[in-house]
MDTraj code that builds the backbone (N, CA, C; nanometers):
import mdtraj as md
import numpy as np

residues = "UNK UNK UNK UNK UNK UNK UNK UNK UNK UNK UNK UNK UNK UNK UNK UNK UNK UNK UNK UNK UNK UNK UNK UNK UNK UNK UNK UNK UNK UNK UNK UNK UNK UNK UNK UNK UNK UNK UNK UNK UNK UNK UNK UNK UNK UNK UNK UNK UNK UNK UNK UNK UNK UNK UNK UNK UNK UNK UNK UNK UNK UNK UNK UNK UNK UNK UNK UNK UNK UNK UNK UNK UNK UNK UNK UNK UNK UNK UNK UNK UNK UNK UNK UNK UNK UNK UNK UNK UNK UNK UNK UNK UNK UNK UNK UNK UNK UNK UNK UNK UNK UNK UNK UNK UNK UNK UNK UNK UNK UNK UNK UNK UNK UNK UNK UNK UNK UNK UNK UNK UNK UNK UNK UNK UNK UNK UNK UNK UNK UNK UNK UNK UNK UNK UNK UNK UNK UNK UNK UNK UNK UNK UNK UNK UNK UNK UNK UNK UNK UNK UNK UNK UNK UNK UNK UNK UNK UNK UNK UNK UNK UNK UNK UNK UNK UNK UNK UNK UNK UNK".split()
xyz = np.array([
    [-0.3475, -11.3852, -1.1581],
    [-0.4469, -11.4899, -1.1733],
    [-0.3738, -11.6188, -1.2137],
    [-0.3925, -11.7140, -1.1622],
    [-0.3544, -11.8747, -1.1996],
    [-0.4159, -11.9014, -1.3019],
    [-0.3066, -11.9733, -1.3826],
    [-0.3047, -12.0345, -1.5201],
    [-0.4543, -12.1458, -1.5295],
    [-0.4709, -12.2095, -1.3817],
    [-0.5307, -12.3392, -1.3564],
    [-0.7059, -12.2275, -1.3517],
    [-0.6813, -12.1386, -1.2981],
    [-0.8635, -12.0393, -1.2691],
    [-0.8638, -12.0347, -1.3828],
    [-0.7656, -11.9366, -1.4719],
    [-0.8209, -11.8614, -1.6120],
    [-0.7867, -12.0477, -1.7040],
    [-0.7747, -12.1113, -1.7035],
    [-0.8212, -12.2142, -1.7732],
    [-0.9825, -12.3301, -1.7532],
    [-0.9937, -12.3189, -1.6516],
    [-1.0883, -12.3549, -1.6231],
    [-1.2361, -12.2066, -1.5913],
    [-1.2006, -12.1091, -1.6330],
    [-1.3253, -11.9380, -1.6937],
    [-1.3224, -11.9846, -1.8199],
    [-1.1918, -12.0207, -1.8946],
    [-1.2087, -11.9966, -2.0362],
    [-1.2721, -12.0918, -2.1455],
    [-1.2610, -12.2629, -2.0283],
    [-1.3210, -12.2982, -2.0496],
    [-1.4964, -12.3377, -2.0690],
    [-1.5165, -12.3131, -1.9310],
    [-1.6616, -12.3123, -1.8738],
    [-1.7011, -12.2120, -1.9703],
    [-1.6934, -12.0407, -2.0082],
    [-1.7245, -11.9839, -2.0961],
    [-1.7446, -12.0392, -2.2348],
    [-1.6167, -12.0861, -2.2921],
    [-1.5827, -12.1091, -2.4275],
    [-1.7164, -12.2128, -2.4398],
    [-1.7039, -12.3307, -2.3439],
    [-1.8640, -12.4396, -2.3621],
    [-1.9647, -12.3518, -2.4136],
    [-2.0043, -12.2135, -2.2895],
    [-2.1504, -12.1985, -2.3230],
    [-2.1508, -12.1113, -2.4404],
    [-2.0465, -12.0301, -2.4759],
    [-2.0668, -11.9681, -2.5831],
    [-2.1068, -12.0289, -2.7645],
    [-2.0006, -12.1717, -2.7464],
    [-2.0052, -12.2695, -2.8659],
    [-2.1205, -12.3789, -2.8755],
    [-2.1891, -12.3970, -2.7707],
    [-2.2481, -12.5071, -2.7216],
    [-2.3729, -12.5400, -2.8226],
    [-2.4780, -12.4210, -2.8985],
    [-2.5367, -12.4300, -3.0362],
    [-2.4575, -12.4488, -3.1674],
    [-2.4218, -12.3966, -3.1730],
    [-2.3045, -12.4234, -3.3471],
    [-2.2537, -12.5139, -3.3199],
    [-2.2077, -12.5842, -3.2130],
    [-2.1111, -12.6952, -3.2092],
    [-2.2229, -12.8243, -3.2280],
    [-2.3305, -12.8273, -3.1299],
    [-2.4183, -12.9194, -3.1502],
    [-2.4775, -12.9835, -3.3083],
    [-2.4878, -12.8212, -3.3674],
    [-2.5164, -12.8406, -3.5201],
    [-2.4079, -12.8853, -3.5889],
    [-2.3426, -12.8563, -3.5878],
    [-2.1756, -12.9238, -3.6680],
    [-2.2025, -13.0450, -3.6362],
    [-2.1730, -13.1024, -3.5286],
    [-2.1694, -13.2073, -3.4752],
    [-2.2688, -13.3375, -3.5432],
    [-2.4083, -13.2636, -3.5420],
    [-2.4832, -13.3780, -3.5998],
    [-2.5255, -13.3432, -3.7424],
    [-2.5276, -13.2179, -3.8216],
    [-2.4658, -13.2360, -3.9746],
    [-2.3650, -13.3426, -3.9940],
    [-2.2837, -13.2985, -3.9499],
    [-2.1238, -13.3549, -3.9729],
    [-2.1501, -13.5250, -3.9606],
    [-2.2041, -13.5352, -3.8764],
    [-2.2430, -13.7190, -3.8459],
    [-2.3412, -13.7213, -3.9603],
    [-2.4144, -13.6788, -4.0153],
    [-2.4914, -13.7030, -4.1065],
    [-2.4960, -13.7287, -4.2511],
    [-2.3656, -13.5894, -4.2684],
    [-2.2839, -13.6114, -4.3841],
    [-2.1490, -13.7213, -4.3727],
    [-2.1691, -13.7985, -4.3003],
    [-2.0452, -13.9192, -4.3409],
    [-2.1740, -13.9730, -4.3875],
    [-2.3057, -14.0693, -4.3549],
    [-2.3919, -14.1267, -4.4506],
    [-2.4810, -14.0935, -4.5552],
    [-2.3856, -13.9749, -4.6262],
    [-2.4776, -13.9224, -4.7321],
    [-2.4667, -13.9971, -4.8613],
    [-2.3724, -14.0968, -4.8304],
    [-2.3754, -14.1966, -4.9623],
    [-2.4241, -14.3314, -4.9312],
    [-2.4708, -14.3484, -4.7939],
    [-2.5668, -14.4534, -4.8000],
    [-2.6825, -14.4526, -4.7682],
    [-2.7233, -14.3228, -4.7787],
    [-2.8632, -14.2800, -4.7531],
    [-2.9066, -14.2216, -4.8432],
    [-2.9905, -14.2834, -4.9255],
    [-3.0863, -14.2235, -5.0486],
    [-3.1728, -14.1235, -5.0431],
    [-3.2340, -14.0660, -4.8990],
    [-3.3001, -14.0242, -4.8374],
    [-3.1859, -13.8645, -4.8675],
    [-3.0876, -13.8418, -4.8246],
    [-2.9864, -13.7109, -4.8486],
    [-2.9288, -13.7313, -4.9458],
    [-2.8933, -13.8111, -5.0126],
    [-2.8028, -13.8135, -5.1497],
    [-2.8501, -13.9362, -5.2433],
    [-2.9301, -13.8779, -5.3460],
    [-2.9570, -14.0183, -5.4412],
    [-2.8470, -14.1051, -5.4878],
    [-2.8963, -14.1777, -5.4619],
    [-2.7541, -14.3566, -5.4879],
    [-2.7297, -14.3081, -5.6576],
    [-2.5974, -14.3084, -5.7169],
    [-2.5527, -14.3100, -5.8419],
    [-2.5960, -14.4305, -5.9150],
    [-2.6637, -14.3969, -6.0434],
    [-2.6601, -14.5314, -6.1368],
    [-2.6154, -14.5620, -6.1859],
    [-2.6157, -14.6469, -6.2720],
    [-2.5196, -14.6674, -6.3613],
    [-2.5419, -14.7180, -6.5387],
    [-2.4939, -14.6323, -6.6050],
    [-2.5566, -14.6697, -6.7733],
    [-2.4743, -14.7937, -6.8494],
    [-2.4670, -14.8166, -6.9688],
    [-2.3896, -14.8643, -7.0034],
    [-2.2884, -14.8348, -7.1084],
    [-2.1929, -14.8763, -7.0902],
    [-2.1011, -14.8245, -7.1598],
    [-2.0401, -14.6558, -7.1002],
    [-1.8574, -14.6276, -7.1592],
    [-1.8805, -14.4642, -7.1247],
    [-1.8796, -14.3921, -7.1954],
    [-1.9622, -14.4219, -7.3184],
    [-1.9595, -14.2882, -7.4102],
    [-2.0551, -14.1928, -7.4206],
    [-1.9855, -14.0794, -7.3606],
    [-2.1036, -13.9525, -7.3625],
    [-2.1290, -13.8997, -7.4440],
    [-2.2305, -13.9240, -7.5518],
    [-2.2708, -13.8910, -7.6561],
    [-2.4087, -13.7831, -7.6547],
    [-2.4757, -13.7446, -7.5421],
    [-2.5851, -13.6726, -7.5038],
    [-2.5085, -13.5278, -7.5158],
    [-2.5985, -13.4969, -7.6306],
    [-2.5853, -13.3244, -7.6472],
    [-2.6391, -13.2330, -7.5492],
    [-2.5904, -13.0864, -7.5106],
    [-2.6763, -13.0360, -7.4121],
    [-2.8104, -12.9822, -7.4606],
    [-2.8678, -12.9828, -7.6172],
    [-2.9604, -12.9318, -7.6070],
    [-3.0765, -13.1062, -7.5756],
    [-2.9917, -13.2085, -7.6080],
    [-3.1093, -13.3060, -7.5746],
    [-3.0932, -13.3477, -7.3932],
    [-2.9984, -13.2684, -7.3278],
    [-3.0346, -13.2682, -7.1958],
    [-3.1420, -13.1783, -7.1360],
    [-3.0580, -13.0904, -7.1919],
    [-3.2059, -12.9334, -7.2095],
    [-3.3894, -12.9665, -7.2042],
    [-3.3856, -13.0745, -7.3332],
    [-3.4947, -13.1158, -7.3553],
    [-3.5815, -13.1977, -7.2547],
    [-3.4821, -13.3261, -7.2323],
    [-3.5359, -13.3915, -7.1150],
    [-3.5633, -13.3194, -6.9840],
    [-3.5006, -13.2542, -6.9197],
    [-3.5001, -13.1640, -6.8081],
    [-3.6127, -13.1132, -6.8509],
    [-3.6691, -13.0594, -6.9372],
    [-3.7667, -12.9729, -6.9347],
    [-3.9025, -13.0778, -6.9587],
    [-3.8784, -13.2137, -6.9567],
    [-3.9715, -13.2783, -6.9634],
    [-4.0377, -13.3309, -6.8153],
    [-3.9538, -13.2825, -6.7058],
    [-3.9418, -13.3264, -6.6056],
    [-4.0061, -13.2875, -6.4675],
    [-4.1386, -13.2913, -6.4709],
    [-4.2139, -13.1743, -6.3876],
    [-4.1534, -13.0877, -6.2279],
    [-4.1156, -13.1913, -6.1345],
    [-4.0179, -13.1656, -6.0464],
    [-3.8694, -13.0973, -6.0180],
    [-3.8405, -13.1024, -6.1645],
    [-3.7150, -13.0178, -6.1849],
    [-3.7428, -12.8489, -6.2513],
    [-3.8711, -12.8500, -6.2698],
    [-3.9020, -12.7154, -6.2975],
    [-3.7631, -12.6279, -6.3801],
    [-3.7499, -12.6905, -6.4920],
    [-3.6221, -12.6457, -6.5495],
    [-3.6990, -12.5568, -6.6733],
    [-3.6866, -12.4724, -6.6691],
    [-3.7081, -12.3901, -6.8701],
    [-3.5968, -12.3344, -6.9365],
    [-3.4957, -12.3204, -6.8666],
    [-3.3621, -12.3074, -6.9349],
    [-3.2502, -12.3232, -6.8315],
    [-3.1106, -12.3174, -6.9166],
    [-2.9932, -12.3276, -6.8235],
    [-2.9806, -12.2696, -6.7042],
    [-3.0270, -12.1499, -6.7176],
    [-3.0503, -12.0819, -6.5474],
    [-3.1015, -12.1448, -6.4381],
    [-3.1840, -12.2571, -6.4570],
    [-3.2170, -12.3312, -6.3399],
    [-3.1790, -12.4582, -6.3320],
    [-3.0364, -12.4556, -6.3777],
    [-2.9310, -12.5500, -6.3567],
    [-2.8620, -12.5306, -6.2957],
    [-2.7944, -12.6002, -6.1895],
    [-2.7217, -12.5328, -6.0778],
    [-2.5894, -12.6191, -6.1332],
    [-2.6161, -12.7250, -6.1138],
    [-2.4323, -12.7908, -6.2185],
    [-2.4432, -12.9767, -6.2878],
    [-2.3832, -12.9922, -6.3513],
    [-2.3497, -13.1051, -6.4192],
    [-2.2359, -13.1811, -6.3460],
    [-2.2757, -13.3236, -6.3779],
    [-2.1603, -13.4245, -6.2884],
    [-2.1416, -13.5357, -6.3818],
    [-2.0744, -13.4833, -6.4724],
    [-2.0307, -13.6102, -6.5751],
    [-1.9978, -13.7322, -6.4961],
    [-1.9980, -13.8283, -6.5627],
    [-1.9554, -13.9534, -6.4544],
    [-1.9752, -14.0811, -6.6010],
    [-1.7720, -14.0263, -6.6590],
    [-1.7876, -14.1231, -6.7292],
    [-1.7703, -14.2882, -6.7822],
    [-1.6978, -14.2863, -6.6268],
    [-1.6535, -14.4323, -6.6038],
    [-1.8347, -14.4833, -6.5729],
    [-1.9274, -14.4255, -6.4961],
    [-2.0380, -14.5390, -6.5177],
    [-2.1459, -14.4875, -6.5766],
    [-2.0886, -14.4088, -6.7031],
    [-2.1563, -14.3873, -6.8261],
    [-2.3259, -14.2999, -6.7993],
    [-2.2876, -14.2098, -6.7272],
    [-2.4245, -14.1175, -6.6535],
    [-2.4198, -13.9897, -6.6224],
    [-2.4709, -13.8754, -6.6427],
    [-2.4838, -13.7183, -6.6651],
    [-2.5657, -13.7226, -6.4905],
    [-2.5387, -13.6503, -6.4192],
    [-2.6026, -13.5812, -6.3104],
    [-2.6078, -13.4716, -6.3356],
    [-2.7454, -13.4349, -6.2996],
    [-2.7851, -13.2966, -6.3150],
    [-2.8680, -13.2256, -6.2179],
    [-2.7691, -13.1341, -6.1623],
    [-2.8360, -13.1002, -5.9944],
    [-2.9489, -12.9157, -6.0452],
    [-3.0397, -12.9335, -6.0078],
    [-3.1042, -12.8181, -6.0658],
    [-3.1362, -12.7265, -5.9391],
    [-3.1627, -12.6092, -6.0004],
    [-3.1398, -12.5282, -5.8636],
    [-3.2435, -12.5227, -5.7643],
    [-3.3189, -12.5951, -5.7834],
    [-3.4107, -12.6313, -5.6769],
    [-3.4410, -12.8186, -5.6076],
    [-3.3192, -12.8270, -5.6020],
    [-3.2666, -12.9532, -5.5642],
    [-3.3420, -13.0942, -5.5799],
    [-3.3386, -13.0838, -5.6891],
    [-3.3685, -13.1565, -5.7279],
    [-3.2835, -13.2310, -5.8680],
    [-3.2129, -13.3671, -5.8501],
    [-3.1488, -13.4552, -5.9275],
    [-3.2035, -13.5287, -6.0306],
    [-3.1496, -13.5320, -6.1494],
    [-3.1630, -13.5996, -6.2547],
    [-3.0784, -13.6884, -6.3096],
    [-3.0836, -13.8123, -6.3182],
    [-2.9721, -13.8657, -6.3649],
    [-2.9983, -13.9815, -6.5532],
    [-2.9189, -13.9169, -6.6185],
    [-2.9343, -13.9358, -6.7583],
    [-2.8697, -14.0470, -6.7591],
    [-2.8620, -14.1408, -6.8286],
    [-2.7813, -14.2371, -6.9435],
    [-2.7039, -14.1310, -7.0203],
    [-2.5517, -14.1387, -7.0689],
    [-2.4765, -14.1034, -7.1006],
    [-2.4796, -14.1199, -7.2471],
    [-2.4989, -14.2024, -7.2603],
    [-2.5075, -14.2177, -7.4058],
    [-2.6277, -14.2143, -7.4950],
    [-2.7654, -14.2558, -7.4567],
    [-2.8613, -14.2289, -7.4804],
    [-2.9705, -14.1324, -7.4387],
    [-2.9545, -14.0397, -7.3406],
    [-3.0080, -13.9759, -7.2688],
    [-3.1437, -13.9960, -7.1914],
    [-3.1563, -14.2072, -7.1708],
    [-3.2306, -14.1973, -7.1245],
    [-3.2450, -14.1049, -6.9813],
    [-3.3954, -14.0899, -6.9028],
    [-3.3856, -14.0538, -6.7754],
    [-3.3590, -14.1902, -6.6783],
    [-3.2548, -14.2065, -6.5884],
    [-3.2352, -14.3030, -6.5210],
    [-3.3022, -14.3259, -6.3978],
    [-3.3057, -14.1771, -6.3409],
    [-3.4078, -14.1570, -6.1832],
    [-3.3718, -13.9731, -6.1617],
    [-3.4694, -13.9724, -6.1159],
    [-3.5453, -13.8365, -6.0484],
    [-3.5974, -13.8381, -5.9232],
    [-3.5092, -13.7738, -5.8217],
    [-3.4524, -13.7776, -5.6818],
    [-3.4530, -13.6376, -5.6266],
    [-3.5206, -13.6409, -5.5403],
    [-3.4600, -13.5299, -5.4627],
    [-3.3164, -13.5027, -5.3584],
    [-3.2844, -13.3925, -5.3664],
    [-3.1093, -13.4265, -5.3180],
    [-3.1321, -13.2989, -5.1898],
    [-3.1310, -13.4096, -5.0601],
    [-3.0793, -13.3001, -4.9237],
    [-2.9966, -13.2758, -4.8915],
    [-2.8119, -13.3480, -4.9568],
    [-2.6990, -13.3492, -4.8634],
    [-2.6813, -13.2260, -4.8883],
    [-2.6870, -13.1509, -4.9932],
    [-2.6634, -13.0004, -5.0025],
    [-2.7108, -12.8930, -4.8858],
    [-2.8255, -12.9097, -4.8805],
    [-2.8849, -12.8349, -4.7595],
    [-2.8692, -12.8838, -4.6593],
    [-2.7872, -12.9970, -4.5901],
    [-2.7112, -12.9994, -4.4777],
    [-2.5997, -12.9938, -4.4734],
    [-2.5643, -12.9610, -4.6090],
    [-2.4125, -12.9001, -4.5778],
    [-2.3933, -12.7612, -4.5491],
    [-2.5037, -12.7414, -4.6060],
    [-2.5283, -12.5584, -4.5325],
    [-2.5645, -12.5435, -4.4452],
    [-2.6263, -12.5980, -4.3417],
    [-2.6187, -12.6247, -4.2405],
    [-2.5047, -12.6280, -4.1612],
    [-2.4247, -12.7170, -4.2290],
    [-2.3062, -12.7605, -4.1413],
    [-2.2317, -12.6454, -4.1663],
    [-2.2233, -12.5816, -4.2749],
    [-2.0996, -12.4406, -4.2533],
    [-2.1596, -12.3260, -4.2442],
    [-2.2885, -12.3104, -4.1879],
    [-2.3387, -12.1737, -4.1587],
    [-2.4062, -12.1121, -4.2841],
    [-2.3659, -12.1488, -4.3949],
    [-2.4475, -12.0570, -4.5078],
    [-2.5581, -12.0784, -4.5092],
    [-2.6513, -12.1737, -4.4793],
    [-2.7813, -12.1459, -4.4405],
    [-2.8261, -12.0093, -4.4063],
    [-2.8183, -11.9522, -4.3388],
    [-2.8569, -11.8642, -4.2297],
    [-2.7749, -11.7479, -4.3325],
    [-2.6617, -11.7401, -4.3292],
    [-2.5843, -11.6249, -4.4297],
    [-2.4361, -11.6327, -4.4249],
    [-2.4329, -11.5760, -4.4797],
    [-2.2433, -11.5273, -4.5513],
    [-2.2088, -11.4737, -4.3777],
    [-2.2691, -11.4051, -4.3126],
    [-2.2124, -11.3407, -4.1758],
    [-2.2126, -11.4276, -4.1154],
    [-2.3164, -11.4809, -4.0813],
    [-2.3240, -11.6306, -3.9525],
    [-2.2191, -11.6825, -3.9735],
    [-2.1778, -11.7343, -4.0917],
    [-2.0426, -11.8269, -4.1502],
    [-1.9742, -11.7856, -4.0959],
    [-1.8939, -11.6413, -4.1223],
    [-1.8119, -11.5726, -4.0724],
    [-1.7762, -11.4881, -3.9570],
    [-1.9007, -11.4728, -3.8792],
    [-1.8760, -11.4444, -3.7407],
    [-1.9304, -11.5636, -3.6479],
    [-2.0107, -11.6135, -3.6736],
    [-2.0692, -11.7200, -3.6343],
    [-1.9433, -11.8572, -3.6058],
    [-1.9369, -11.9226, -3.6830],
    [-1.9197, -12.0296, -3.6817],
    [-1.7582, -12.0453, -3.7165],
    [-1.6759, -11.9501, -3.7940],
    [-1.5557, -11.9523, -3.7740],
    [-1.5002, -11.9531, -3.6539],
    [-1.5490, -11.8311, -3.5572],
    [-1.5021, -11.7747, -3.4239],
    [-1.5424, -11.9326, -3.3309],
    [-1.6269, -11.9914, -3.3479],
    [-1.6747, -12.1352, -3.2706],
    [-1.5382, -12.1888, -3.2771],
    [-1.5481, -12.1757, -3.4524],
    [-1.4118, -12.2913, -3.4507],
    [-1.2871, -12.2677, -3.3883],
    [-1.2568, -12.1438, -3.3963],
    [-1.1101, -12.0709, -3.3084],
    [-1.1439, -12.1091, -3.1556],
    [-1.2713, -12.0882, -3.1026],
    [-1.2934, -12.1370, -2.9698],
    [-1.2725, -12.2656, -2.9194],
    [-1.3087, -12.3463, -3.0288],
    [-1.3188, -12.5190, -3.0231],
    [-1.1558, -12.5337, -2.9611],
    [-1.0612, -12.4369, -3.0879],
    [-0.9074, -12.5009, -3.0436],
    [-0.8290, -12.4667, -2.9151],
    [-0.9170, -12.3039, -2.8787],
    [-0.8681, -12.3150, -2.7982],
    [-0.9632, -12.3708, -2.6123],
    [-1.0556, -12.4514, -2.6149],
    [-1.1532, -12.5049, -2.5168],
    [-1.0339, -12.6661, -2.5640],
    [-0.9922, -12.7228, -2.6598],
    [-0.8898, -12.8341, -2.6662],
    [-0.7976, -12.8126, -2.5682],
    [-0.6992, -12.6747, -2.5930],
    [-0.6108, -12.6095, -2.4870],
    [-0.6051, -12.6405, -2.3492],
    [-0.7513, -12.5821, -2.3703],
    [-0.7512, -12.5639, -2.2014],
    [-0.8105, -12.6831, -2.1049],
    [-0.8677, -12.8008, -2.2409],
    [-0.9192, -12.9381, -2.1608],
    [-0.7691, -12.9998, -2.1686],
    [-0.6819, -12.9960, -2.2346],
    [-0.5591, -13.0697, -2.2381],
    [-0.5162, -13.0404, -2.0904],
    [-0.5223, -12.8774, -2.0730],
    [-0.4591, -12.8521, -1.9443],
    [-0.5083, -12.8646, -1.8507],
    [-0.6282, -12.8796, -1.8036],
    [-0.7275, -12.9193, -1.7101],
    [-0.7183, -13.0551, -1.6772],
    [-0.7020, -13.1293, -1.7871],
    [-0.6512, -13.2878, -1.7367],
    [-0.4997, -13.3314, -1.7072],
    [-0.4218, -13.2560, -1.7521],
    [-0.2638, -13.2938, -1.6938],
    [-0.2407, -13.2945, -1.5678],
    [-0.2817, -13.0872, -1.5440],
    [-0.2766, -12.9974, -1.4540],
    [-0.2527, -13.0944, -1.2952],
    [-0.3834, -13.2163, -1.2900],
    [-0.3373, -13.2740, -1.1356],
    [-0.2695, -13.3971, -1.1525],
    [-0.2249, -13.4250, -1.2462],
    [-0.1733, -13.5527, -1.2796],
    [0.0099, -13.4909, -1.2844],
    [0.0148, -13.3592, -1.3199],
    [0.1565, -13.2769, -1.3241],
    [0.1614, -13.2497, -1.1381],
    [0.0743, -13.2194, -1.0782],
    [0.0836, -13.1925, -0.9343],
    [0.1271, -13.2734, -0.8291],
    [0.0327, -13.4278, -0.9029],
    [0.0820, -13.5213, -0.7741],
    [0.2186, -13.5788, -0.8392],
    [0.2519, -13.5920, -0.9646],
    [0.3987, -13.6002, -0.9845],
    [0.4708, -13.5082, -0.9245],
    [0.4971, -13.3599, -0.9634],
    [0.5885, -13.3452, -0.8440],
    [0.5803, -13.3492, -0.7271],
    [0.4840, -13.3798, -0.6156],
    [0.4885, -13.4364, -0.5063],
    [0.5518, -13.5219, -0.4829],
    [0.5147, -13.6437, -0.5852],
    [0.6108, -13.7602, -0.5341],
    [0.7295, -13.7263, -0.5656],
    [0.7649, -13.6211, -0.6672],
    [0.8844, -13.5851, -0.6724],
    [0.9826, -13.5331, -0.5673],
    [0.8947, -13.4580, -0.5275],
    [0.9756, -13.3865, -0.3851],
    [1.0034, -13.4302, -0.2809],
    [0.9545, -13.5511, -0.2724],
    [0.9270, -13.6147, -0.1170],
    [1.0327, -13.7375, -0.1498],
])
top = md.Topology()
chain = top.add_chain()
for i, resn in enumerate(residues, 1):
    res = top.add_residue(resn, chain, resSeq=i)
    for name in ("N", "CA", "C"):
        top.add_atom(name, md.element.get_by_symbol(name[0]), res)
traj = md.Trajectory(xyz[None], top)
């Protein structure tokens, strides 16, 4: 079999096999470059004054639980903290995505946001769906992606290498 057939099967295949996961990558991936200028997927950072973090966790505790949308009653439905002490402000991502952002030093509440870039980042690497999709899913895409590169590299030389040696020979 010619290098030029089985590159151009492996390609035409490799397309239709990747052609969903790739689409989704594709426009996650475009989506998550404007997740910091879109308030809409990632609430804009504020900013407090001063950087001294002087907010205890039980008076974060407190506020959070003052917070109807964050449905917080204890640390368990905290998913993580984002100190941020150069502009003097506590982020607090709760496990039902929903953002809080404190004053650092006083614990005022600064804004209460809902946060999507997370759930299109799961999107973008398959954990949405599960731990398997990730891993049979969307890894194997990616091994396909490098090698459908392969075989478009060689698909475009391939007659550009042909009519050179022609003129070569002649």
């Amino acid at each position: 079999m010619k290098l030029s057939f089985l590159s151009r099967k492996l390609h035409r295949w490799g397309s239709i096999l990747t052609a969903a996961p790739v689409l989704l990558v594709l426009i996650t991936g475009i989506l998550l470059h404007f997740k910091k200028e879109s308030a809409w997927l990632q609430p804009p950072t504020q900013k407090g004054k001063g950087n001294q973090l002087q907010v205890s966790f039980d008076t974060m505790l407190a506020k959070l639980q003052e917070i109807p949308q964050a449905e917080v009653k204890s640390w368990e439905d905290v998913e993580r903290l984002d100190v941020r002490p150069d502009k003097g402000i506590i982020k607090i991502k709760c496990q039902n995505s929903w953002e809080i952002q404190l004053h650092g030093t006083t614990g005022e509440v600064l804004q209460v946001a809902y946060r999507r870039s997370d759930f299109v980042e799961q999107l973008h690497d398959g954990t949405f769906f599960s731990e398997s999709v990730r891993w049979y899913i969307f890894v194997p895409t990616g091994l396909i992606l490098i090698g459908l590169w392969f075989t478009g590299i060689h698909l475009f030389v391939l007659p550009h290498w042909v009519k050179w040696r022609r003129k070569k020979s002649t």
